[in-house]
C-alpha positions in Angstrom: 0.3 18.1 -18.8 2.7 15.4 -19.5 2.5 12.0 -21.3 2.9 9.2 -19.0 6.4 7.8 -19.2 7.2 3.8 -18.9 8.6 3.0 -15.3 11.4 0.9 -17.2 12.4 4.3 -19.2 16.4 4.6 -18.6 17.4 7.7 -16.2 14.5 7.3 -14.0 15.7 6.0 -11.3 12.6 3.9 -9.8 12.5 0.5 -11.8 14.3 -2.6 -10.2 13.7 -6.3 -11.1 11.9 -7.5 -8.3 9.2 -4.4 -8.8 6.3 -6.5 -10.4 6.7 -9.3 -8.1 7.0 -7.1 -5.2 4.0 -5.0 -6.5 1.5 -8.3 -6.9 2.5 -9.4 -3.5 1.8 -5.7 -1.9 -1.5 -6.5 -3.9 -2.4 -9.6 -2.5 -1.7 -7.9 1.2 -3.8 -5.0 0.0 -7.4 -5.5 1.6 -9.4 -3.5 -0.3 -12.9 -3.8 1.1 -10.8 -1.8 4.3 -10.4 1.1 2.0 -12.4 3.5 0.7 -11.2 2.5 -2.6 -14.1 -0.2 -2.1 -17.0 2.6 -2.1 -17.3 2.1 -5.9 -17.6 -1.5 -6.1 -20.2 -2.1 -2.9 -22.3 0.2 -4.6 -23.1 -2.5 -7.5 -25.0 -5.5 -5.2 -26.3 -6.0 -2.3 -23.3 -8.1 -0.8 -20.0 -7.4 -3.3 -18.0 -10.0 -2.1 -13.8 -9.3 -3.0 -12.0 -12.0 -4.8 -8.7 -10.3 -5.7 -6.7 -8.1 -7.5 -4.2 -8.8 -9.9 -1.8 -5.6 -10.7 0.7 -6.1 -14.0 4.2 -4.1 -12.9 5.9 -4.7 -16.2 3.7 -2.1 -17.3 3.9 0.6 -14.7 4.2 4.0 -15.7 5.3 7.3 -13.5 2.5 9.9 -14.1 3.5 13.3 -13.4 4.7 12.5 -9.5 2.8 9.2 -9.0 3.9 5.2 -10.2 0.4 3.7 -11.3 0.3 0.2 -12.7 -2.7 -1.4 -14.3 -4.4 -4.1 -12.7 -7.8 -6.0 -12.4 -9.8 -6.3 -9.9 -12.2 -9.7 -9.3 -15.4 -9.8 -7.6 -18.2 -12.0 -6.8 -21.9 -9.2 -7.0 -24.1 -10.9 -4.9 -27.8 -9.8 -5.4 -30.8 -10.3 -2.3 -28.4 -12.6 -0.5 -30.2 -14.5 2.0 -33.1 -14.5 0.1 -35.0 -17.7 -1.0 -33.7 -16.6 -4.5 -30.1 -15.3 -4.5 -28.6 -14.5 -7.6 -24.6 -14.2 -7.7 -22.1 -13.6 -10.8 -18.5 -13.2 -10.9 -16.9 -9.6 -12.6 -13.9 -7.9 -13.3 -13.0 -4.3 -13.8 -10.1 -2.5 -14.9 -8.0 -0.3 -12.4 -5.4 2.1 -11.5 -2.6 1.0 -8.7 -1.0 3.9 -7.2 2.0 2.8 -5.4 5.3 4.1 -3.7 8.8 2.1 -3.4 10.0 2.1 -0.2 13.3 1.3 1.4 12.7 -0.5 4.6 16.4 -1.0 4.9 19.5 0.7 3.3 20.0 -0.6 -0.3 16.7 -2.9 -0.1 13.3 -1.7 -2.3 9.9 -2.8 -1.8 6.5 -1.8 -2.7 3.6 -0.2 -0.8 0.3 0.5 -2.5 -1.2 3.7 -1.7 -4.5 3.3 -3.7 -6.8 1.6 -6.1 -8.8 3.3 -8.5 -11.5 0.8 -10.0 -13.4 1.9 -13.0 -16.9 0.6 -12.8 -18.1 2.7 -15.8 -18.8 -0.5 -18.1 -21.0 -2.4 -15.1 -23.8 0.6 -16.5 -23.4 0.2 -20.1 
């Protein structure tokens, strides 16, 4: 098993400038509560509302065949909603982007998420 390796790392053949910007707008277009990426975070309340995701290219990595970035992902846990006692709280929680560059046309990249892993392991500490 190898060590992930920066994306930016010379001789790899994947970074161009435009990636992180590129890779936060494929973020915002990603809807996430469509996915079954979302299975982890509707299991915490009773109405887990989606507030966004922010993903941080600079700091992208290529592990083993996949590009992952870090990122965050914002939601709103909404607890007996429609109740005559709601309770609601705003979280975040750390994740894994999984993405692919893509060439829509000849000499131009672009970005296309393929997946988000959300680590809810510190929502039951």
């Amino acid at each position: 098993m190898s060590a992930p390796v920066r994306i930016q790392s010379r001789g790899r053949g994947v970074w161009f400038d435009d990636l992180p910007e590129k890779l936060s707008r494929a973020a915002e277009a990603y809807n996430l509560p469509e996915t079954g990426d979302w299975a982890p975070l509707e299991e915490l309340s009773g109405g887990t509302l989606f507030e966004g995701i922010e993903v941080y290219g600079d700091s992208a990595v290529i592990d083993g065949k996949d590009l992952v970035a870090p990122g965050t992902v914002y939601v709103e846990l909404q607890y007996e909603p429609g109740s005559d006692d709601p309770t609601s709280f705003h979280d975040s929680f750390p994740a894994r982007v999984f993405f692919k560059v893509v060439e829509p046309k000849p000499g131009e990249k672009d970005v296309e998420i393929e997946r988000v892993e959300v680590d809810t392991s510190s929502f039951f500490e």
